[in-house]
LOTOR-252378 format. One line per field, with one value per residue (C-alpha): residue in one letter; chain; x, y, z. Coordinates in Angstrom, 3 decimals, padded with zeros to 6 digits. Layout:
<pts>
res [A, ...]
chain [A, ...]
x [X, ...]
y [Y, ...]
z [Z, ...]
</pts>
This chain:
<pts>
res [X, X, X, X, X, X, X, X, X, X, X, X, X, X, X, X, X, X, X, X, X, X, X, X, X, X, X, X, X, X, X, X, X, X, X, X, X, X, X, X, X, X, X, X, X, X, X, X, X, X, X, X, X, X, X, X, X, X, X, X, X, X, X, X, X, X, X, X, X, X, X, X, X, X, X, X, X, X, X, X, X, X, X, X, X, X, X, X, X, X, X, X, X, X, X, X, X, X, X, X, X, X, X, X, X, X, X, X, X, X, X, X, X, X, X, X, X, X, X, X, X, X, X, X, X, X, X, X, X, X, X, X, X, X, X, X, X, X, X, X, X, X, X, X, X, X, X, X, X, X, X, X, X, X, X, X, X, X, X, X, X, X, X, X, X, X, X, X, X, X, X, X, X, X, X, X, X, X, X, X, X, X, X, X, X, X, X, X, X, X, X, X, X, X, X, X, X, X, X, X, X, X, X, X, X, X, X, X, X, X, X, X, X, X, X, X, X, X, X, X, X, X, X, X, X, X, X, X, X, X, X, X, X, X, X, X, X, X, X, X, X, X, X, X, X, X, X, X, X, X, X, X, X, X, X, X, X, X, X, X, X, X, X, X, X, X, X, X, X, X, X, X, X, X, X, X, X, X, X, X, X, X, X, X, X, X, X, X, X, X, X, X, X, X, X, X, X, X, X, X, X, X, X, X, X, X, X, X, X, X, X, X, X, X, X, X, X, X, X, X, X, X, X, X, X, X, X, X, X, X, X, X, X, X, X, X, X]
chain [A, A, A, A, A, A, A, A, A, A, A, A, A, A, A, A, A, A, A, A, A, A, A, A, A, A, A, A, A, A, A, A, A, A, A, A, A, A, A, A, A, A, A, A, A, A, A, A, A, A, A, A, A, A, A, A, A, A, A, A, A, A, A, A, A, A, A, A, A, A, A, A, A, A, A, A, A, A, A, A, A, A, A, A, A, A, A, A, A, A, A, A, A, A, A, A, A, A, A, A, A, A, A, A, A, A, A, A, A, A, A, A, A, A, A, A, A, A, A, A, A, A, A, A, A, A, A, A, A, A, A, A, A, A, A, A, A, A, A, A, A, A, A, A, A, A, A, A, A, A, A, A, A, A, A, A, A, A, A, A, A, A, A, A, A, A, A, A, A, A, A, A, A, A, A, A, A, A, A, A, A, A, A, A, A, A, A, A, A, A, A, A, A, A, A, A, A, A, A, A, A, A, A, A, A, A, A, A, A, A, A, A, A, A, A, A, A, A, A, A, A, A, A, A, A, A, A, A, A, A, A, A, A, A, A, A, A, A, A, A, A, A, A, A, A, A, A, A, A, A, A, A, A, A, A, A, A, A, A, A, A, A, A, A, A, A, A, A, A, A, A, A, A, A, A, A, A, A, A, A, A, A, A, A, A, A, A, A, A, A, A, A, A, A, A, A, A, A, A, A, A, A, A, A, A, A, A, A, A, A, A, A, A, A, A, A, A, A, A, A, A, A, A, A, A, A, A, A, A, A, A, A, A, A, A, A, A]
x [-026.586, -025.971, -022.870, -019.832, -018.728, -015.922, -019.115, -018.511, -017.817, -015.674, -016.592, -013.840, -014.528, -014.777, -016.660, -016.874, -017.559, -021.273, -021.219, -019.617, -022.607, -024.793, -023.326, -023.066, -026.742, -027.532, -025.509, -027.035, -030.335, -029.962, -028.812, -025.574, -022.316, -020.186, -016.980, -016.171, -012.833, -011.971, -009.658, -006.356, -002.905, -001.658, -004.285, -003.915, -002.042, -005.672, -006.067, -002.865, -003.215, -006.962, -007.635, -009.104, -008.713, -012.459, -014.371, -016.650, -014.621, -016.274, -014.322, -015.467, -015.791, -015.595, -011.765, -010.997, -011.481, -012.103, -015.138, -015.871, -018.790, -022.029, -024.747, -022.934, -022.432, -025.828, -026.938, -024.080, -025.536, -029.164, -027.699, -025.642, -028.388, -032.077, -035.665, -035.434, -034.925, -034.086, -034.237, -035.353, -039.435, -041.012, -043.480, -040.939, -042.240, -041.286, -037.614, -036.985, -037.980, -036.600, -033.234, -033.699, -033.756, -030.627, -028.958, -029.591, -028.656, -025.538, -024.594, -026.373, -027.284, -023.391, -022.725, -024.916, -022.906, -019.585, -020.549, -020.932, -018.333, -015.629, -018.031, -017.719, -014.898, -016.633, -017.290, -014.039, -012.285, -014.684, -014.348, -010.648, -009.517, -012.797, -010.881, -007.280, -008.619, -009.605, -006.867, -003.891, -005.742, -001.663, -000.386, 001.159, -000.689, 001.796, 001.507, -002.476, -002.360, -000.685, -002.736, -005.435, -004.706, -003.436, -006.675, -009.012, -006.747, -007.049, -010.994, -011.509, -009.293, -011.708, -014.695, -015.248, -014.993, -017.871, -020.145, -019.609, -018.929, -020.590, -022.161, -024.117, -024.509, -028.056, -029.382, -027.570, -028.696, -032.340, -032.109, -030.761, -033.640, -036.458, -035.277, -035.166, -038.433, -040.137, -038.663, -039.973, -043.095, -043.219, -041.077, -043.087, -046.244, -045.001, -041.420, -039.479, -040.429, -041.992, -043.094, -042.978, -039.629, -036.694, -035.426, -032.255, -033.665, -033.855, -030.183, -029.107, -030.456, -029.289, -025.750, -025.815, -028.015, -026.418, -023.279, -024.943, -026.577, -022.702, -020.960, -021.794, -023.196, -026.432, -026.303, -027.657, -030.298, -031.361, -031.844, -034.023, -035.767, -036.618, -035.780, -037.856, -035.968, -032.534, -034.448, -035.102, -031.275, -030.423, -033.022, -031.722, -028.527, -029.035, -032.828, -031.483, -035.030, -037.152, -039.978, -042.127, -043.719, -043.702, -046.391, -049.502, -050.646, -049.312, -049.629, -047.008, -047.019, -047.284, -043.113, -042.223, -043.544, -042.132, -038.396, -039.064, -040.442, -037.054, -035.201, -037.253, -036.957, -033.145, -031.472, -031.622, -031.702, -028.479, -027.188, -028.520, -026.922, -023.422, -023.763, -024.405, -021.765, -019.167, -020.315, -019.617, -015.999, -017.291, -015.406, -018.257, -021.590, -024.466, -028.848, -031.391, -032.446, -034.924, -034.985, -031.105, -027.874, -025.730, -022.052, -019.959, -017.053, -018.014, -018.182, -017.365, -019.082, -022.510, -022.939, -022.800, -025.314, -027.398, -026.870, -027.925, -030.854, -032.201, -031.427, -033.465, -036.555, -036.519, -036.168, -039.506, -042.682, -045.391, -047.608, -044.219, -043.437, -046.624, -046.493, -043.065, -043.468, -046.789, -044.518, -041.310, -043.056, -042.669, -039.347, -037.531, -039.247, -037.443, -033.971, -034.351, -035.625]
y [-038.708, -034.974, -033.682, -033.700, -030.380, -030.396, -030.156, -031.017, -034.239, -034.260, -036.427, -036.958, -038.155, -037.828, -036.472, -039.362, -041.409, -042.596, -043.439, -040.482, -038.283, -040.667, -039.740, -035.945, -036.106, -037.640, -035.428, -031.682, -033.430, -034.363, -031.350, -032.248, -029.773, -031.519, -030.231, -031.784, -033.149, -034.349, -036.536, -035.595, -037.226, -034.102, -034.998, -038.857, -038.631, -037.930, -041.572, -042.555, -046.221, -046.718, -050.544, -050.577, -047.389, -046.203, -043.477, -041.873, -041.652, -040.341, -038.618, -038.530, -034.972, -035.895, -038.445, -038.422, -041.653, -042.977, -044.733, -046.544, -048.008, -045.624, -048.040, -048.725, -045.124, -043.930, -045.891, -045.085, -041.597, -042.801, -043.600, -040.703, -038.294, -040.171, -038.917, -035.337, -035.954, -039.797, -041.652, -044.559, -045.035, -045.821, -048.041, -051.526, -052.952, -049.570, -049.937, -053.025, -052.371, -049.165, -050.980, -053.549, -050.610, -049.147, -052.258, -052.951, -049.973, -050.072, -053.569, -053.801, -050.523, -049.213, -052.270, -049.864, -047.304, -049.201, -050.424, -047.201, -045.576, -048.171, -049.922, -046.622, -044.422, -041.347, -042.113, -043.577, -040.485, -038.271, -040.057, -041.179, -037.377, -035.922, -038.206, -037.616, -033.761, -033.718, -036.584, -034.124, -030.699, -029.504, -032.299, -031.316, -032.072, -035.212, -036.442, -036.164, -037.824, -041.075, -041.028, -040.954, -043.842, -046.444, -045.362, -046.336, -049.256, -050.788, -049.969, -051.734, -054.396, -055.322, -054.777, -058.718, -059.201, -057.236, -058.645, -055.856, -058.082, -056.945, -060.651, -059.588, -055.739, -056.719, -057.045, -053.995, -051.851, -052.910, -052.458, -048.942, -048.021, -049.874, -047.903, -044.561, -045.301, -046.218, -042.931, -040.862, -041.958, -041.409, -038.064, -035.913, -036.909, -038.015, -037.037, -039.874, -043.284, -044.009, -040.425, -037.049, -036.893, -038.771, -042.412, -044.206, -046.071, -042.740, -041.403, -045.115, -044.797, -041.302, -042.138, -044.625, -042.372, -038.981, -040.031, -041.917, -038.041, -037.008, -039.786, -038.721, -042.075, -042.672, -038.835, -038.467, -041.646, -039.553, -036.503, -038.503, -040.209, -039.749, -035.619, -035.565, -038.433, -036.086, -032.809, -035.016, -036.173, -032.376, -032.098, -034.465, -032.969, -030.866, -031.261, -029.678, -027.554, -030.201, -031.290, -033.842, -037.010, -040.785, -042.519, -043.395, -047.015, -049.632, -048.916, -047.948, -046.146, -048.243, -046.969, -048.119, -051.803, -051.871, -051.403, -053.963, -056.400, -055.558, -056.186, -059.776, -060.906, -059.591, -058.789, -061.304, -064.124, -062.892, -062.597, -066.117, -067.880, -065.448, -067.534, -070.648, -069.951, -069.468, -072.313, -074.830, -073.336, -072.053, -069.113, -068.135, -068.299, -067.906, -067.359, -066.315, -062.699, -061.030, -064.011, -063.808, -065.679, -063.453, -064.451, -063.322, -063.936, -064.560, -061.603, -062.056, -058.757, -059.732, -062.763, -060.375, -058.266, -061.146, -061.935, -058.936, -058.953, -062.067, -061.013, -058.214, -060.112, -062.530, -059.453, -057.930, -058.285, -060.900, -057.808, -056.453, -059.722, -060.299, -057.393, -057.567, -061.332, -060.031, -057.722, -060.033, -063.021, -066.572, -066.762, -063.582, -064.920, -068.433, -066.551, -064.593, -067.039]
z [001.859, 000.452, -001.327, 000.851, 001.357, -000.861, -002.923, -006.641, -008.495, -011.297, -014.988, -016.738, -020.218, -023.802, -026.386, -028.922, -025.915, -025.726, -021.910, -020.792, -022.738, -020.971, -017.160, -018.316, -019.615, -015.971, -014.294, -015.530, -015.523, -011.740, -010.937, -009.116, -009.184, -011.615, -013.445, -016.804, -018.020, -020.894, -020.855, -022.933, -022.855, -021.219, -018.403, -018.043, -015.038, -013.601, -014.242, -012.595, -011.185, -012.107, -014.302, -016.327, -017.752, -019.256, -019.311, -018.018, -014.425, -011.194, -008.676, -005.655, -003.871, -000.391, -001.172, -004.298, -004.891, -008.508, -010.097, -013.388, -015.375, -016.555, -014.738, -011.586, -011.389, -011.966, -009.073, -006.939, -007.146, -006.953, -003.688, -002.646, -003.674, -003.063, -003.750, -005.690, -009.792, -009.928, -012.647, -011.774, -011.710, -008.386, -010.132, -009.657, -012.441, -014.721, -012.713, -014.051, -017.675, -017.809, -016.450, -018.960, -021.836, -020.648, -020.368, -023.861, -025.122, -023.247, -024.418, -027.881, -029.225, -028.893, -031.373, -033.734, -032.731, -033.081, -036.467, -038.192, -036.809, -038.214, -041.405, -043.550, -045.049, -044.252, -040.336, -039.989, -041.284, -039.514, -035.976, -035.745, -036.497, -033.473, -031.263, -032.600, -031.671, -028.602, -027.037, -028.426, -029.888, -029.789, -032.388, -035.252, -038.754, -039.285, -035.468, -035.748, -039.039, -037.187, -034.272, -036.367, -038.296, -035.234, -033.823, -036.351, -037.289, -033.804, -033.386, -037.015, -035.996, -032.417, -034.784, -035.297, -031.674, -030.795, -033.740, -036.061, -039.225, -042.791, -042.126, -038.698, -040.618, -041.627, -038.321, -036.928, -039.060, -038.987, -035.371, -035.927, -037.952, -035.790, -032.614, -034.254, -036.100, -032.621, -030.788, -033.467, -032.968, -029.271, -028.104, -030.229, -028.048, -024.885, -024.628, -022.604, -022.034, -018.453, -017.990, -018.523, -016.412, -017.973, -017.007, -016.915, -019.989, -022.076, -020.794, -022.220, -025.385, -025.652, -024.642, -027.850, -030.155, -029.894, -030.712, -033.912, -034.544, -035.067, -037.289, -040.765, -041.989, -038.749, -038.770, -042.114, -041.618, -038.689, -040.291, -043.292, -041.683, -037.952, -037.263, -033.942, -032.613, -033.716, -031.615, -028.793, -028.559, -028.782, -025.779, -023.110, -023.296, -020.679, -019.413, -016.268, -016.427, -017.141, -014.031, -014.738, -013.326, -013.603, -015.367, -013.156, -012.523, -015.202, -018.406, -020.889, -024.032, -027.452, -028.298, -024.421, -024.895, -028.627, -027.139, -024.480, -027.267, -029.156, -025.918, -025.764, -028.811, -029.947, -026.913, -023.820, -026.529, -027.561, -023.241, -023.356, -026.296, -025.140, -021.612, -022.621, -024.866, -022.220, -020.137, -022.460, -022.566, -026.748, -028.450, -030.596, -030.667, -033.007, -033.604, -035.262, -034.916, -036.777, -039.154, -039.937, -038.140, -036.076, -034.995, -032.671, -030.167, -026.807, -024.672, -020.447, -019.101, -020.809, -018.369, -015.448, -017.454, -018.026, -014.204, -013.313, -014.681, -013.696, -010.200, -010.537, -012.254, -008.899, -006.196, -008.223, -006.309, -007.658, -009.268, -010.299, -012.074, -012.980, -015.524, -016.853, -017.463, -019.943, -021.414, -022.101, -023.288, -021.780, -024.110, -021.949, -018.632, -019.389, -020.386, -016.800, -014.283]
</pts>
């Protein structure tokens, strides 16, 4: 199905926001006529009647109509726009991982982005007045000062209900520097992460990671440390001119089946204990990850991610299977079958 003639979508979203860099990312990389809002109080009227209220937001050229939630989107358009510049790998094996990628990053690595944002004095400051900014750039100094401050007040105050506790910091932050460590090894060789064309895995992690490239505290660890990984972020921003091609036959690069041992071991163990969890009618949970406990409050949306994956893992062709199930471990293929 082409663009309706009306012709051009429009992304409303923010700049602090890591999903809605994620859909833009997609977006100029796709190549489809987009305009970008970002969404202001002056503007929320856009928004009128939509729950809940998120971003990124796709409208619609063709009616109008409004739609929510970075993954569902990207294959809403994988649908709307088929064949030229997808992101998703025709290998089905490669689908799945690279869907498996950018789900974690979506529902794991933002809690690395969530927990430097609102764990330090300087990132605090620096983030709560960005987003103070660009809500109400026509505040006066005293107005922005408050908004500021019941912003970053309320995002400190959810931080123990998405895991981001100084007691769970450990394993955040080792995660943080394991990804970053693992990208720097592979963008300066390969560039992206089932190819030489980018995947919905790399416009997950770059959703999460740019936005860590900004906050003063991950910035600087970037910068130190992994400064190719930082150039590549800077890259995908707009790979618009980028042509490329998925890998050939099976095999993935070293940095590729790192992440999906990461997503193994850390990730769906985490989905798993978060859904058993909730079945047992538990408010908390807690395991072992990387050889230290991590607590947290039970989280709804993650069974649906879990869900979703496992549905995936069972439409996969036996070959298909075959390979992720090498890849995962017989610990992730129990967690998804």
């Amino acid at each position: 199905m082409g663009t309706a003639p009306a012709d051009r979508y429009t992304l409303i979203g923010g700049n602090a926001s890591p999903y809605s860099q994620k859909m833009r990312a997609v977006m100029r990389y796709r190549r489809l006529p987009f305009d970008w809002i970002l969404r202001t109080e002056e503007n929320d009227h856009l928004l009128a009647g939509l729950r809940p209220v998120l971003v990124p937001v796709l409208k619609l050229p063709e009616d109008g109509s409004l739609h929510l939630d970075s993954t569902k989107l990207i294959y809403m358009l994988e649908d709307r726009h088929p064949g030229a510049r997808s992101i998703i790998p025709d290998n089905p094996a490669h689908a799945f991982l690279a869907h498996l990628i950018e789900d974690m990053a979506d529902e794991w690595v933002t809690k690395m982005m969530f927990h430097y944002r609102w764990a330090y004095a300087p990132d605090i400051h620096y983030a709560s007045y960005w987003i103070a900014d660009d809500r109400a750039s026509g505040k006066t100094d005293e107005a922005r000062e408050k908004f500021a401050k019941f912003f970053a007040d309320r995002q400190i105050g959810r931080m123990p209900i998405v895991g981001c506790t100084p007691e769970n910091a450990p394993v955040i932050e080792g995660g943080y520097h394991h990804i970053l460590a693992l990208l720097n090894a592979h963008v300066g060789q390969h560039k992206y992460l089932f190819g030489t064309r980018p995947s919905i895995a790399d416009f997950g992690l770059y959703g999460q990671l740019r936005t860590l490239s900004v906050d003063p505290t991950p910035m600087s660890i970037m910068r130190r440390e992994t400064q190719r990984t930082e150039s590549w972020l800077r890259q995908l921003d707009d790979a618009s001119g980028i042509e490329g091609e998925w890998l050939a036959g099976d095999d993935l690069k070293e940095a590729t089946k790192s992440l999906i041992e990461y997503a193994a071991t850390i990730y769906l163990p985490f989905l798993a204990a978060n859904a058993a969890a909730i079945e047992k009618g538990e408010e908390t949970f807690s395991l072992e990850l990387d050889g230290q406990k991590y607590e947290q409050g039970v989280f709804g949306y993650q069974v649906k991610c879990l869900g979703e994956l496992k549905a995936r893992f069972k439409a996969l062709p036996d070959d298909a299977r075959k390979l992720v199930s090498g890849l995962i471990g017989e610990a992730g293929v129990k967690i998804l079958s």
